[in-house]
DRENLUMVEX-395890 format. One record per residue (C-alpha): residue number from 1; residue in one letter; x, y, z. Coordinates in Angstrom, 1 decimal. Layout:
<rs>
R pos code     c1     c2     c3
R NUM    a      X      Y      Z
...
</rs>
This chain:
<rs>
R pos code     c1     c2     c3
R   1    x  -12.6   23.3  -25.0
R   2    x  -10.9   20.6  -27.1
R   3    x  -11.2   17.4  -26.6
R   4    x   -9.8   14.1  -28.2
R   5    x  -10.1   10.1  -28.7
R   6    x  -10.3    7.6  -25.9
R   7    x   -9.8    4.2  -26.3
R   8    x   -9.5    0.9  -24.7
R   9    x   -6.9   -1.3  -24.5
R  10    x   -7.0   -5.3  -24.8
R  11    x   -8.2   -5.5  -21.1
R  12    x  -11.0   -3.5  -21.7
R  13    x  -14.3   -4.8  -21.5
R  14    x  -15.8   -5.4  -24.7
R  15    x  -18.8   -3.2  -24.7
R  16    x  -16.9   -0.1  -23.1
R  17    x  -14.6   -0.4  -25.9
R  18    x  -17.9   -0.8  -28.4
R  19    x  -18.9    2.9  -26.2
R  20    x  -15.9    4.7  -26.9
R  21    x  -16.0    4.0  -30.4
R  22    x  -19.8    5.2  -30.6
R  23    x  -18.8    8.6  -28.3
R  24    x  -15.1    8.9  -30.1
R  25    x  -15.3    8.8  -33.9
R  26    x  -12.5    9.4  -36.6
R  27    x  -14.4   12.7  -38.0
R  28    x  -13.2   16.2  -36.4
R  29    x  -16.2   17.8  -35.0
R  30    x  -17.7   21.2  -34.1
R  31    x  -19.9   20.3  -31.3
R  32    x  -23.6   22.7  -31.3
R  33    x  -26.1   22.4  -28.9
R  34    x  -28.1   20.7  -27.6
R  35    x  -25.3   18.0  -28.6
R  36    x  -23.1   19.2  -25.2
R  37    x  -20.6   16.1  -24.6
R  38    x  -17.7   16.5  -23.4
R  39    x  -15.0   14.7  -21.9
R  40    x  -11.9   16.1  -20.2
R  41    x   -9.8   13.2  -19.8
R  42    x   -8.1   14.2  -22.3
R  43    x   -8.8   18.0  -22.8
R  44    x   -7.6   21.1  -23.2
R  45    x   -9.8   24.2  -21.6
R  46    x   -9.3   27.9  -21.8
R  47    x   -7.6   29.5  -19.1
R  48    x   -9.3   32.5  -18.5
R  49    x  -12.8   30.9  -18.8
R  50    x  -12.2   28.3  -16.2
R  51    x  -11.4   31.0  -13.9
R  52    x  -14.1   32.7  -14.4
R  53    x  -16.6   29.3  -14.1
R  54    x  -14.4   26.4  -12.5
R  55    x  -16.0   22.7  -12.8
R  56    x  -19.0   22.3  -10.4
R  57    x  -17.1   20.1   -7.7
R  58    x  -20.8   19.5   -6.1
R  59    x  -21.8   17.8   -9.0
R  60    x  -21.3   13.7   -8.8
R  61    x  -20.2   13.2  -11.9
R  62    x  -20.1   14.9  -15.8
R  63    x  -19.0   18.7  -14.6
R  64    x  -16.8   18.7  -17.6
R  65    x  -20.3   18.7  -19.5
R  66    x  -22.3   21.3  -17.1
R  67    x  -18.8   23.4  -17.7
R  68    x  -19.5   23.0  -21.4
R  69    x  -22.8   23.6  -21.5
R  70    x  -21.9   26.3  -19.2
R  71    x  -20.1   28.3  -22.6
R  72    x  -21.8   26.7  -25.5
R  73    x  -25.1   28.6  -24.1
R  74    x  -23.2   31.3  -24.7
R  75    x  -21.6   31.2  -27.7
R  76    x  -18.1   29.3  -27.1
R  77    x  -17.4   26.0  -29.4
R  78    x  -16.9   22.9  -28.3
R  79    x  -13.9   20.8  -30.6
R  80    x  -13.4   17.1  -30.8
R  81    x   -9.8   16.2  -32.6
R  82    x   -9.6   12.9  -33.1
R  83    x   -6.0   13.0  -34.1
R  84    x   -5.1   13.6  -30.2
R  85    x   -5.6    9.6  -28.5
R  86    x   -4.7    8.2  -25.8
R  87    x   -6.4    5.1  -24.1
R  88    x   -8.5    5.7  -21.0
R  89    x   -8.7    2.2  -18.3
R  90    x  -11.3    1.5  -16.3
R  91    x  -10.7   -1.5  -13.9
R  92    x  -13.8   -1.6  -11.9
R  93    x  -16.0   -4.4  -10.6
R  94    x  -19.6   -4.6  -11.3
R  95    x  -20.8   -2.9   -8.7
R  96    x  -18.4   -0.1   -9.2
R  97    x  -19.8    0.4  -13.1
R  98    x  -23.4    0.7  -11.4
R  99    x  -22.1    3.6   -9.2
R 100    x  -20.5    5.2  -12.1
R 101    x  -23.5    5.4  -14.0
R 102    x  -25.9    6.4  -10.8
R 103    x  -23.5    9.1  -10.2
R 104    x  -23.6   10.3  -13.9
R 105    x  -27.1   10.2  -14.3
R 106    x  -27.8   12.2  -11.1
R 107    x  -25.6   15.1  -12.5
R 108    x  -27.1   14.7  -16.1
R 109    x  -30.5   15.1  -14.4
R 110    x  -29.4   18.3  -11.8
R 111    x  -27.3   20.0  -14.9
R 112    x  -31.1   19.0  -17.1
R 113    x  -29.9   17.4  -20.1
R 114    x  -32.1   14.0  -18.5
R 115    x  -35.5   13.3  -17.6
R 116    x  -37.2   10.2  -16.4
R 117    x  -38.4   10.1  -20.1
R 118    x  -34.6    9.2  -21.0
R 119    x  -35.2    6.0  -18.7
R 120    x  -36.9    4.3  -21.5
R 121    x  -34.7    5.3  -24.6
R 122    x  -31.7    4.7  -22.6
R 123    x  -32.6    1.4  -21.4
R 124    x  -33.8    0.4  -25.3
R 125    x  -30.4    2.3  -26.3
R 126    x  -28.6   -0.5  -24.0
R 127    x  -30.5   -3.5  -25.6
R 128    x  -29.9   -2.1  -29.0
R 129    x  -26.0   -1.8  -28.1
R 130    x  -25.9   -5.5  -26.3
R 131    x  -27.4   -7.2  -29.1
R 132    x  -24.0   -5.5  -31.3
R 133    x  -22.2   -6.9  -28.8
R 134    x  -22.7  -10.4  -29.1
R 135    x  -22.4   -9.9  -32.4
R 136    x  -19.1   -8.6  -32.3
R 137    x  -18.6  -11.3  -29.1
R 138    x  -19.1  -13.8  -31.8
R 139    x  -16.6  -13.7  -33.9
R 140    x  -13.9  -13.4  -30.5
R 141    x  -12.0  -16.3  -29.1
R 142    x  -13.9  -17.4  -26.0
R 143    x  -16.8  -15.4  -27.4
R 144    x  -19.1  -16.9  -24.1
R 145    x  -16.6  -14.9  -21.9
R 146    x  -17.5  -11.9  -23.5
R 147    x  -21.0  -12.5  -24.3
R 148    x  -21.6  -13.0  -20.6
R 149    x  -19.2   -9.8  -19.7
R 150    x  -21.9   -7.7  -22.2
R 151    x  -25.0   -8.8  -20.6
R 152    x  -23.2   -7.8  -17.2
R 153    x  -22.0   -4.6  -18.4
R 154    x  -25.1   -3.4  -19.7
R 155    x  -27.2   -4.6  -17.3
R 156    x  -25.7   -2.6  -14.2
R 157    x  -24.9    0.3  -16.8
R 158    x  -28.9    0.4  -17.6
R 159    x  -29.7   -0.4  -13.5
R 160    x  -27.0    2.2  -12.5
R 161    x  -28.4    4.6  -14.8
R 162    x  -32.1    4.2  -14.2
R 163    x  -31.8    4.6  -10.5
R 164    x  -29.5    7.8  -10.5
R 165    x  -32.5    9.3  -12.7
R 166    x  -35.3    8.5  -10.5
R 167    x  -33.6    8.6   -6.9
R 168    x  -32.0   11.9   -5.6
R 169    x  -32.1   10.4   -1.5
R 170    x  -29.6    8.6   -1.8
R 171    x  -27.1   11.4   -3.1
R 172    x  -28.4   13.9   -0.6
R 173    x  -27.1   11.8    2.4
R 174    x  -23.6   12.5    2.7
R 175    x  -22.8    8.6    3.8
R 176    x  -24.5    7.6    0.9
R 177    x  -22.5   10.2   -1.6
R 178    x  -19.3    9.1    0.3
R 179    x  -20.4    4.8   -0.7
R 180    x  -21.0    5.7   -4.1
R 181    x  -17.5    7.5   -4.6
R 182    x  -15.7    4.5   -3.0
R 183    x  -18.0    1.3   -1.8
R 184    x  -15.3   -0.1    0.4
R 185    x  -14.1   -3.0   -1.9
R 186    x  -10.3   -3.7   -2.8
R 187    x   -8.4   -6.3   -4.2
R 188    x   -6.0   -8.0   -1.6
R 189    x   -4.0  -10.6   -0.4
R 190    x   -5.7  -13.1    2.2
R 191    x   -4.3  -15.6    4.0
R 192    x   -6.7  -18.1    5.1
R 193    x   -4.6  -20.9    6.6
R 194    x   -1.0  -22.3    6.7
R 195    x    0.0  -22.1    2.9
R 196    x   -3.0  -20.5    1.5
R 197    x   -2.6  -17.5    0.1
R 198    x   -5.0  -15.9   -2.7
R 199    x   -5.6  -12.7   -4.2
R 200    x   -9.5  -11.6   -3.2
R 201    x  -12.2   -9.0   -3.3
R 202    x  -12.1   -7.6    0.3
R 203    x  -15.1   -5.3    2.0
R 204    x  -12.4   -2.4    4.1
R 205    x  -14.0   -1.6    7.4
R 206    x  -16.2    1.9    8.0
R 207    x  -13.7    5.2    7.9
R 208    x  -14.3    6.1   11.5
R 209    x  -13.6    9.5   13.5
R 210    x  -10.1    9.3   14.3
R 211    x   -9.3    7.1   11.0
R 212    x   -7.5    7.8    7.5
R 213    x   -8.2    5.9    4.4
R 214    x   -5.1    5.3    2.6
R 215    x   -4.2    3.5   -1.4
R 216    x   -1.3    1.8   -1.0
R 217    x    1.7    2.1   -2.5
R 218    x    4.4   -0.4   -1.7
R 219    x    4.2   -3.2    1.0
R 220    x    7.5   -5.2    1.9
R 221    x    7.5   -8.6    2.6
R 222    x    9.3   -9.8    5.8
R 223    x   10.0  -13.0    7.7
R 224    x    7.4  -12.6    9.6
R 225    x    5.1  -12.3    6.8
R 226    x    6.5  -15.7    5.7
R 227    x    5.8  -17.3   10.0
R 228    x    2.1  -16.4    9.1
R 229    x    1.8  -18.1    5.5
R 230    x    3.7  -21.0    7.4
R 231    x    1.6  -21.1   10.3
R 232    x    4.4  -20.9   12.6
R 233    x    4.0  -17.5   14.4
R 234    x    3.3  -18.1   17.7
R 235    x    0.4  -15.7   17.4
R 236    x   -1.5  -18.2   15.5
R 237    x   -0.5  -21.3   17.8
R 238    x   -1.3  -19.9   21.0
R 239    x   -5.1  -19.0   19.7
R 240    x   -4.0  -14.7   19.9
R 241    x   -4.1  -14.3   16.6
R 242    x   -6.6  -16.4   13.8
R 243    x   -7.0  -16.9   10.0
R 244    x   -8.0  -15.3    7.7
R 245    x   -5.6  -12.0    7.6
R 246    x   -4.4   -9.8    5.4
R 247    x   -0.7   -9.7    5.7
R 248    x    1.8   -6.9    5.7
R 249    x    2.7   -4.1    8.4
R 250    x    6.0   -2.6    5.9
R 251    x    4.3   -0.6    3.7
R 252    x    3.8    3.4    2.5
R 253    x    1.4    5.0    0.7
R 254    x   -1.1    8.0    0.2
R 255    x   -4.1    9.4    2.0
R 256    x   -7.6    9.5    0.1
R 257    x   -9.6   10.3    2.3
R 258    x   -9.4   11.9    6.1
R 259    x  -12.6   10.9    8.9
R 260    x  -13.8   13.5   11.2
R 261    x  -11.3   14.4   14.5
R 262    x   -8.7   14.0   12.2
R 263    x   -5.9   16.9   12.8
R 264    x   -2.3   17.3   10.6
R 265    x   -3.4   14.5    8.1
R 266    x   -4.6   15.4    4.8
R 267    x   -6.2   13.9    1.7
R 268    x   -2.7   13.3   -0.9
R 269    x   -0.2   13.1    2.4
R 270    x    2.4   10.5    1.6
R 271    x    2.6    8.5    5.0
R 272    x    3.8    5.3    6.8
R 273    x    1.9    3.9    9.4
R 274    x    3.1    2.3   13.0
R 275    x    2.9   -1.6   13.4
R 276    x    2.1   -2.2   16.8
R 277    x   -1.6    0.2   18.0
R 278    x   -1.8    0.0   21.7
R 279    x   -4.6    1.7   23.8
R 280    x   -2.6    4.4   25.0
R 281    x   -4.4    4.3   28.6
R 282    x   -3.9    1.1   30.5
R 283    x   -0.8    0.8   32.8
R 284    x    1.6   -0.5   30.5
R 285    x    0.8    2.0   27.7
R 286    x    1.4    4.5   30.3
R 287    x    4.7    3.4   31.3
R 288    x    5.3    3.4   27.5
R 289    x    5.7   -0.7   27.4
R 290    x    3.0   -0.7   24.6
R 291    x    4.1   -4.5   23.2
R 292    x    2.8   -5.5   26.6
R 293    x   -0.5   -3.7   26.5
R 294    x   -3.0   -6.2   25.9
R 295    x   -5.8   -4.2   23.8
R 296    x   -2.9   -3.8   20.9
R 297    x   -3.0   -4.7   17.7
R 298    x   -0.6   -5.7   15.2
R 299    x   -1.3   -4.9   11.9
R 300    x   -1.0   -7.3    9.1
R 301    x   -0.3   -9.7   12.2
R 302    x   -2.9   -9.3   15.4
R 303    x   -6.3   -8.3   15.4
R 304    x   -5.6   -5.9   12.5
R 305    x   -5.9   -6.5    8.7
R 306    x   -2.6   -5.1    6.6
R 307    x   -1.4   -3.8    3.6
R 308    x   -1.2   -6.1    0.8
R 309    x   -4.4   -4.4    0.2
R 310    x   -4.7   -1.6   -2.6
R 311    x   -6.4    0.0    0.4
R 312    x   -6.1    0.6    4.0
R 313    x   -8.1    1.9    7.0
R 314    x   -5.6    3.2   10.3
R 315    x   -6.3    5.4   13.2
R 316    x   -4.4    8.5   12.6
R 317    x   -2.4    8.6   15.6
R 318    x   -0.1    6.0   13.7
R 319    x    0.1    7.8   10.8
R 320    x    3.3    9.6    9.9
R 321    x    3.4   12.3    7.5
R 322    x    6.2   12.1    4.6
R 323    x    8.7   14.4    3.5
R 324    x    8.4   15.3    0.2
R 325    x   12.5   14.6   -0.6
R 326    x   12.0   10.4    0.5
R 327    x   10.3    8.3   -2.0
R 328    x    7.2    5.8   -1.2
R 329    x    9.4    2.6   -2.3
R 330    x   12.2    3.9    0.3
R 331    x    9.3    4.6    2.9
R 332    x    8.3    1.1    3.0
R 333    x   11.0    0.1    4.6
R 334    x   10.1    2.8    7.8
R 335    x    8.9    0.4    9.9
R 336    x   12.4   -2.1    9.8
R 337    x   14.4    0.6   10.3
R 338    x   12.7    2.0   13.3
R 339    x   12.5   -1.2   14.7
R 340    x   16.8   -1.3   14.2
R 341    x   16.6    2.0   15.9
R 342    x   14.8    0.9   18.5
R 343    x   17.0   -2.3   19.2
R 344    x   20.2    0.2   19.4
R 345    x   18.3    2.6   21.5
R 346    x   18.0    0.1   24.0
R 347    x   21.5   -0.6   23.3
R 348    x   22.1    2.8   24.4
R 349    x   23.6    4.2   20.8
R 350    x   20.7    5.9   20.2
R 351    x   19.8    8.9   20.1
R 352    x   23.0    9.4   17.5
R 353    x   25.4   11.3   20.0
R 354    x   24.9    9.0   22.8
R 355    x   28.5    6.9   22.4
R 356    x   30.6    9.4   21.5
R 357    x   33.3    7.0   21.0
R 358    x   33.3    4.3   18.2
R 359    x   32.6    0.7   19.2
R 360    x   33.5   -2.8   17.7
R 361    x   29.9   -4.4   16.6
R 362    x   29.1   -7.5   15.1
R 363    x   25.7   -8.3   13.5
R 364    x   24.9  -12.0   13.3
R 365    x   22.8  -12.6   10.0
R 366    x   23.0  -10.3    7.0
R 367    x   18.7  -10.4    5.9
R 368    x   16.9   -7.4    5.5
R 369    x   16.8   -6.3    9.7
R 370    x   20.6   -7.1   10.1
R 371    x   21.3   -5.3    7.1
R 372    x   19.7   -2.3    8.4
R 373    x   21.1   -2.3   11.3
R 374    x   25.0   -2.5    9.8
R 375    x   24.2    0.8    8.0
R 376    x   22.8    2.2   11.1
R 377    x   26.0    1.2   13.0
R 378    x   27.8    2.2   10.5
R 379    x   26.4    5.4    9.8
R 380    x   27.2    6.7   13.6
R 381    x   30.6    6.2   13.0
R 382    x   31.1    2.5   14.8
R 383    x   33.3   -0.6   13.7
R 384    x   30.3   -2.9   12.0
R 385    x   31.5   -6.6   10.9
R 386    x   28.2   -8.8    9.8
R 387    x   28.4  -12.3   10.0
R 388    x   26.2  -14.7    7.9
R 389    x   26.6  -18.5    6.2
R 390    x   25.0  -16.9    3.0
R 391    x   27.4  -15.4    0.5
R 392    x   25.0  -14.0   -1.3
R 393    x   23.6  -11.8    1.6
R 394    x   27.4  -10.8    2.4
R 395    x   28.5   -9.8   -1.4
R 396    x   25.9   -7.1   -0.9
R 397    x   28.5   -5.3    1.3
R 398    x   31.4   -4.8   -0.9
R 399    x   32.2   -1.6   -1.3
R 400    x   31.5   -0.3    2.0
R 401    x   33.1    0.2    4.8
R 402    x   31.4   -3.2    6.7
R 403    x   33.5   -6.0    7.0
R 404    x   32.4   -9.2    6.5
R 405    x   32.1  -12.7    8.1
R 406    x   31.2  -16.1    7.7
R 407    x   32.4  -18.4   10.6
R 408    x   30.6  -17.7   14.5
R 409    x   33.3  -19.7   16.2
R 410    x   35.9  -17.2   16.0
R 411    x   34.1  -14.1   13.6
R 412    x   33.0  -12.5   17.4
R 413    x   36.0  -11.9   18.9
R 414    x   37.3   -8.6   19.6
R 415    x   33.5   -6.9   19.6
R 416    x   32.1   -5.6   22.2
R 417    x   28.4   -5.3   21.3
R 418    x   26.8   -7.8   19.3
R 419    x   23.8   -8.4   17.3
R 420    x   21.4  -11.4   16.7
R 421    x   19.1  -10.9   14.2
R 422    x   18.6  -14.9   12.8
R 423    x   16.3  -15.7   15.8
R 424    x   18.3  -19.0   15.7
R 425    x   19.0  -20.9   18.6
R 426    x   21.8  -22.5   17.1
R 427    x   23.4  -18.9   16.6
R 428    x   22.2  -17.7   19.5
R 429    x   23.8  -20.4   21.6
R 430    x   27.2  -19.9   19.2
R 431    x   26.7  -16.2   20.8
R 432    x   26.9  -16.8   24.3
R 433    x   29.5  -19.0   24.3
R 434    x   31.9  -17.0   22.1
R 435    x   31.7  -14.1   22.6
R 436    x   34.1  -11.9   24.9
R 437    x   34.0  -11.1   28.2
R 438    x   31.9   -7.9   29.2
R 439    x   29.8   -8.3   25.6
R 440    x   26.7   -7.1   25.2
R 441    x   24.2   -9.6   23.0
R 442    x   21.0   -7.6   21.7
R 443    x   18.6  -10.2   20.8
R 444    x   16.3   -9.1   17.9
R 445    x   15.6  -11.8   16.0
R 446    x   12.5  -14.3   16.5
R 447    x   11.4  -16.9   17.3
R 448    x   13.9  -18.7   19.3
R 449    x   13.1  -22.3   19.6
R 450    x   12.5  -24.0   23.0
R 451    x   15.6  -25.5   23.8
R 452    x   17.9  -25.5   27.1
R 453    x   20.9  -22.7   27.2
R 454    x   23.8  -22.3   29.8
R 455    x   24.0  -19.2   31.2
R 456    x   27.1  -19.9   33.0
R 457    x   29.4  -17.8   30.5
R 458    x   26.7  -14.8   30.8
R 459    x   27.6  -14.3   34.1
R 460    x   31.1  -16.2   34.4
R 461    x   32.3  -13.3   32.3
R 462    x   29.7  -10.7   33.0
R 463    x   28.2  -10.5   29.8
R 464    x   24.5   -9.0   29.0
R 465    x   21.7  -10.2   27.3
R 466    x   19.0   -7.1   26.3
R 467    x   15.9   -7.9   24.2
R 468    x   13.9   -5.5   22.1
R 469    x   11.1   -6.2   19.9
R 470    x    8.8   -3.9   18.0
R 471    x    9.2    0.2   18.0
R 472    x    7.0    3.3   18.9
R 473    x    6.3    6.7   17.3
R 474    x    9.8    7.7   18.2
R 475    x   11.4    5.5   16.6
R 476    x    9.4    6.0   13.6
R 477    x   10.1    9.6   13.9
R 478    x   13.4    9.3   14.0
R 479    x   13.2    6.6   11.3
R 480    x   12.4    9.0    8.7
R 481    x   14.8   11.9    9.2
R 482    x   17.3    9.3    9.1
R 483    x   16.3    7.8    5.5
R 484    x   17.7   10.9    3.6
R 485    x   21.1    9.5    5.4
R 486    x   21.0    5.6    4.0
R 487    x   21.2    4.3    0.6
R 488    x   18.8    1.5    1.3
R 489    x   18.8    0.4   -2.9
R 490    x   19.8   -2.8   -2.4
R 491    x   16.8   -3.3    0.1
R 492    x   14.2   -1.8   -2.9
R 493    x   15.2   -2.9   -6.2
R 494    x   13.1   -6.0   -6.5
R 495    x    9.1   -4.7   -7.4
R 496    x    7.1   -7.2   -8.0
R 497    x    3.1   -6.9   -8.8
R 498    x    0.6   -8.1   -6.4
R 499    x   -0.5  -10.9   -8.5
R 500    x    3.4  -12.2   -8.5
R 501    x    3.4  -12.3   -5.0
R 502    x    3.8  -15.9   -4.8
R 503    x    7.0  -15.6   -7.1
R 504    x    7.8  -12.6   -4.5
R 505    x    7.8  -15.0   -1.4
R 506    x    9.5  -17.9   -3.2
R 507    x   12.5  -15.2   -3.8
R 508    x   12.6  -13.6   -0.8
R 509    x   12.2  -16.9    1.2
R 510    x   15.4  -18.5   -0.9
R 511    x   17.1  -15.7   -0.1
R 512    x   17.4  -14.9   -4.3
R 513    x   16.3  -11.3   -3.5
R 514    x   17.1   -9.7   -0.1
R 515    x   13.9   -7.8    0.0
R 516    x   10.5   -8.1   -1.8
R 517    x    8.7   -5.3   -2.4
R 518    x    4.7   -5.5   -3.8
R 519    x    3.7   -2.4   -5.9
R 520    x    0.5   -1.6   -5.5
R 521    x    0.1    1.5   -7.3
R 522    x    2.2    2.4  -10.8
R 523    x    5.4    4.1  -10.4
R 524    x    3.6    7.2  -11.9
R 525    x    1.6    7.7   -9.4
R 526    x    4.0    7.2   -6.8
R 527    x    5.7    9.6   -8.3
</rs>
């Protein structure tokens, strides 16, 4: 093997960056026992001797340096070349550095280069190295920061280390091996009230039989992300749902980890997940009306924490599997479209060959779900016009082959299905009125306020009113061979960080950006 120089980077703590200048010098070296580290992090190994002796995958931690040890014993060299850097991040909390270390000093015990001798030297080794700290702290702006940051670090480095030394139950158990790889914490955002909103530590819940663990990738926001913040869903009024939650139900990402009785799903699947988790066994889930089945939850919304998380927990049967050709930013926006699908599906359009003939559609408001549904429409071949007040939400049309419209009072005329995807009242009311005789009004936007409507023109002229909220696993299904079909750019070109997600609300709520998407993985791994 050879090896080169990690470094840190100006986030790095202080005393790991004091550690990798100790463990990676400037001098070449020609490593000899019973000197055996190693590090392959950055690495390069010999091909036909890692075939013949493969890193030890039971080992917890440190099989690059049992795989040394491995060839040294036998003759091979060990090289570290300086000249070859690159700088290695660790973001972890506290607790995370004391797992880290346990699970290193377990292996350095099983592979024998540590003894509970090396408990005592290592722990003097840490007070030795923390007192250079400070010193270095010192002569830092806001030295107390850092001084305080080294007494942490070394402290749960020296408790982590100590422990994975002397205990070996701990590992043995496979729920303890499985809380020491990952101890259920993740950043995310929580709301805790009507306009609070905070990034936090967050405990996920157990990985269950039936359950997937998955990082997230990218979670979009939508309107009724912003009812929550606001404290205007009905949800939260009528006393269904309650604070704190963790927002988002748009989102895509990658399994880590699978629970038992888990079938089809596997650790590095790229999936979306369902919104709406009914029982599958009362009445209503049986006559497939699962918005109406009343153990459901909603996630990111009812009874169900979502994903503006770098980390989720869902039952599998809501996960769907990704093909390779559709990106994780494009898959976030699964869940909108199936819900569009849906809405035409009850409309009758869908599945794609059901109107053979095209149609004249309008689409009342051009935001993120009307937009959708215009390419849908316009994608099986139908006259789309989209109507909306906001310019800026139109412009993203020209180009295509949508028209475009600004004025309800005479923009519905000649269409003879219709859209309403505002939630509105005003619009809505605009809509029943105006439109044509024999129309058909799909209402899918929400909430519509309480306020009295004449129905006189509905049947005066034998219009029809059809609802549809939500979708199911067919429409999600369908959802996804249809994204290879859409260019949906427009709808994922504004990434923003989770720790901008204030900035990310504030755009998408001005309507500056059509769609804000929260990145919670790099675009590398994503990849």
């Amino acid at each position: 093997m050879v090896y080169g120089r990690q470094i840190g980077n100006a986030f790095t703590k202080l005393s790991e960056c004091r550690d990798f200048e100790r463990n990676f010098g400037h001098e070449r070296l020609v490593m000899k026992p019973p000197s055996f580290f190693a590090n392959n992090a950055n690495s390069a190994v010999r091909k036909d001797l890692w075939e013949q002796h493969p890193f030890d995958q039971t080992l917890p931690g440190l099989e690059d340096i049992e795989w040394v040890k491995y060839w040294m014993e036998k003759g091979y060299q060990v090289v570290y070349e300086p000249e070859a850097t690159l700088y290695h991040i660790h973001e972890e909390n506290w607790r995370q550095i004391r797992h880290r270390y346990y699970r290193e000093a377990v292996a350095a015990r099983s592979i024998g280069i540590k003894n509970k001798g090396h408990i005592v030297t290592d722990t003097l080794a840490e007070m030795v190295y923390l007192a250079g700290d400070i010193g270095t702290a010192l002569t830092k702006p806001q030295w107390y920061k850092r001084v305080h940051e080294s007494v942490l670090f070394r402290a749960n480095k020296a408790y982590g280390n100590a422990r994975g030394i002397l205990d070996t139950l701990t590992w043995q158990s496979p729920r303890g091996r499985k809380g020491l790889f990952f101890d259920h914490a993740c950043k995310a955002i929580v709301i805790d009230g009507p306009g609070q909103a905070a990034i936090r530590d967050v405990v996920l819940p157990e990985i269950k039989p039936g359950d997937v663990l998955i990082r997230t990738a990218f979670t979009a926001i939508c309107g009724t992300d912003l009812e929550i913040l606001d404290g205007t869903l009905s949800y939260f009024q009528n006393g269904m749902a309650s604070y704190p939650i963790i927002p988002g139900h748009e989102f895509s990402g990658t399994v880590v980890a699978v629970g038992p009785n888990v079938n089809g799903i596997h650790e590095d699947d790229r999936v979306v997940v369902e919104c709406i988790q009914s029982c599958g066994i009362c009445p209503q889930c049986q006559k497939a009306n699962f918005i109406a089945c009343p153990e459901r939850t909603e996630v990111g919304v009812l009874r169900s924490n979502g994903a503006c998380s770098e980390y989720v927990v869902m039952p599998a049967r809501f996960v769907h599997v990704l093909p390779s050709e559709i990106s994780l930013r494009s898959a976030a926006l699964c869940e909108p479209l199936a819900v569009s699908i849906k809405g035409l599906r009850r409309l009758g359009f869908w599945p794609a060959n059901s109107k053979s003939h095209p149609q004249a559609c309008a689409v009342v408001g051009a935001g993120p779900l009307g937009h959708l549904c215009a390419l849908l429409l316009d994608y099986l071949g139908h006259t789309v016009t989209v109507i909306d007040q906001d310019v800026r939400r139109l412009n993203v049309f020209e180009g295509s082959r949508v028209h475009i419209g600004n004025n309800l009072q005479t923009g519905l005329a000649g269409h003879e299905f219709l859209l309403e995807v505002t939630g509105d009242p005003t619009a809505l009311e605009s809509m029943l009125m105006n439109s044509d005789p024999g129309a058909t009004i799909l209402l899918l936007g929400l909430p519509y306020a309480r306020r009295p409507f004449s129905f006189e023109s509905i049947v005066t002229y034998d219009k029809c009113v059809v609802g549809s909220v939500g979708s199911a696993k067919e429409d999600f299904i369908d959802a996804i061979q249809l994204m290879r079909n859409l260019d949906m750019t427009v709808l994922t070109s504004n990434i923003f960080k989770p720790e901008q997600h204030i900035e990310a609300i504030a755009k998408f709520r001005s309507h500056e950006v059509l769609k804000s998407l929260l990145m919670f993985t790099s675009e590398e791994e994503n990849r």
